[in-house]
C-alpha positions in Angstrom: 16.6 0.3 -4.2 13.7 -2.0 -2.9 12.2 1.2 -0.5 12.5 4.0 -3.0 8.8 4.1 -3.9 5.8 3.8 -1.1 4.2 0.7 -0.5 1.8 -0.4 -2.5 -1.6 0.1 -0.2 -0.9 3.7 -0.7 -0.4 3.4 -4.3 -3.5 1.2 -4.8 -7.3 1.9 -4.0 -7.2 -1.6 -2.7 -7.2 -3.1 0.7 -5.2 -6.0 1.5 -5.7 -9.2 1.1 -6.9 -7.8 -2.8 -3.3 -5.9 -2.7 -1.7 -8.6 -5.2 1.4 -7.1 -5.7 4.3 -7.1 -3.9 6.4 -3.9 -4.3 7.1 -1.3 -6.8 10.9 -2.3 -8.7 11.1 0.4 -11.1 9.6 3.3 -11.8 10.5 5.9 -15.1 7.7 7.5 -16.5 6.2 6.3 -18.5 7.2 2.4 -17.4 6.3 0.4 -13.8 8.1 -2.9 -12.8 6.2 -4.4 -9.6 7.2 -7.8 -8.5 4.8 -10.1 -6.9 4.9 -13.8 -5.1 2.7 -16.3 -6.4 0.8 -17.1 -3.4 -1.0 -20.4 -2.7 -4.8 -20.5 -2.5 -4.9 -18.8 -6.0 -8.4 -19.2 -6.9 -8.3 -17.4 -10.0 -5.9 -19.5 -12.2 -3.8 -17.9 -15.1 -6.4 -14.7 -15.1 -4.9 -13.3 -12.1 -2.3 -11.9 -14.6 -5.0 -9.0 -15.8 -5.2 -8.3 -12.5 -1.6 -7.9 -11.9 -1.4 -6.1 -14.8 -4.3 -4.0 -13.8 -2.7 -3.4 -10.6 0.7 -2.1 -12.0 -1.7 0.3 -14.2 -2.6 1.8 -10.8 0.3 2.2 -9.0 1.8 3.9 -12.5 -1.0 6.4 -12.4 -0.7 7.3 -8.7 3.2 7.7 -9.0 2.7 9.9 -12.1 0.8 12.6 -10.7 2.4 15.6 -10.2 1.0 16.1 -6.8 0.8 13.9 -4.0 -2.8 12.6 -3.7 -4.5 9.5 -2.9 -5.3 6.7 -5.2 -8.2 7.2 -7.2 -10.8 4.2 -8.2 -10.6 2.8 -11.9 -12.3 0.8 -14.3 -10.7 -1.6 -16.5 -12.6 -1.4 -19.7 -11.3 -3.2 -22.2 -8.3 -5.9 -22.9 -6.7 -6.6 -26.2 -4.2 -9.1 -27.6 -4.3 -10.6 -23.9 -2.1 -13.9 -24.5 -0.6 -16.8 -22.1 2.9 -18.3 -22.3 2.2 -20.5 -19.7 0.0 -23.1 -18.6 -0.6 -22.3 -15.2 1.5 -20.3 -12.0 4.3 -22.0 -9.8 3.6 -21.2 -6.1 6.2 -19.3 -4.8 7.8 -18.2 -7.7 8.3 -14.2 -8.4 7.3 -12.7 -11.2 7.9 -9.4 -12.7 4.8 -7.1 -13.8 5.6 -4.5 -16.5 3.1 -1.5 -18.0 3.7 1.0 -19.9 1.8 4.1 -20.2 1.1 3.9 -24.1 -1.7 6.4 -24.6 -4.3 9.2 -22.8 -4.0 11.3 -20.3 -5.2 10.8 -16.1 -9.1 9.8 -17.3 -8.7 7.5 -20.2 -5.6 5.7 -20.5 -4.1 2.6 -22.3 -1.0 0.4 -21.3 0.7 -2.3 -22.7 1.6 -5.0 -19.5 3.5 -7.9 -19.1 4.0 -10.7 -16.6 7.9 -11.6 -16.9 9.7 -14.7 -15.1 12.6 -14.2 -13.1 14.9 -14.2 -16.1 12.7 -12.2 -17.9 11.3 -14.5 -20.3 7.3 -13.2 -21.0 4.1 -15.2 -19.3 1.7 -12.9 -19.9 0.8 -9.7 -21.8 -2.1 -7.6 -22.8 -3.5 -3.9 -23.9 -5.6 -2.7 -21.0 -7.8 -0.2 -21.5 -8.7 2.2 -18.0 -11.1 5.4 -17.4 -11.1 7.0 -14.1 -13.4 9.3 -13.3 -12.6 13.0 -12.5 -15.1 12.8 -9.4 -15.4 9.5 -7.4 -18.5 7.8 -7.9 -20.7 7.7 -4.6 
């Protein structure tokens, strides 16, 4: 069900238009499945899949907190074993964003992500590496 879990400007510490993502599909500690468009104007070519990636990471830690709270600001801090299966994006296309809480707990975490096609076939993945802070920086 497409409106089970909020919208993703709650989930995200983001304002739109850097709100990639398009909705949360799935969500069962300790996996995420967001969807997203490919929207036109894409300025940072094939990259843009970390931040997808990134992005899912977020939305996965907000949903997995045992109380409701807002989304707290995180660092991406390291990537591993990031590889391509594509040579660039198709506008308009959706795509399917996978991460999977692998490691660590709500400061340091690690997730392994994918970017899928529509029938599932893998574009992307990566280990990302994330800290957030117990107080917000100011």
């Amino acid at each position: 069900m497409a409106d089970a879990w909020p919208s993703l400007d709650v989930l995200l510490p983001h304002a739109n238009p850097m709100i990639l993502l398009d909705r949360v599909v799935a969500f069962d500690a300790p996996d995420i499945l967001c969807a997203t468009q490919v929207r036109s104007g894409n300025s940072f070519g094939l990259m843009i899949a970390l931040e997808w990636m990134a992005q899912a990471s977020a939305a996965y830690a907000t949903l997995n907190k045992e109380e409701h709270c807002a989304p707290k600001q995180g660092y991406l801090i390291g990537v591993r074993d990031f590889k391509l299966f594509v040579d660039h994006w198709h506008h308009g296309h959706t795509l399917f964003v996978s991460s999977r809480h692998v490691f660590g707990d709500v400061h340091l975490g690690q997730f392994e992500c994918s970017v899928l096609h529509e029938n599932k076939s893998i574009a992307a993945q990566a280990i990302l590496s994330v800290y957030v802070p117990s107080e917000e920086l100011s």
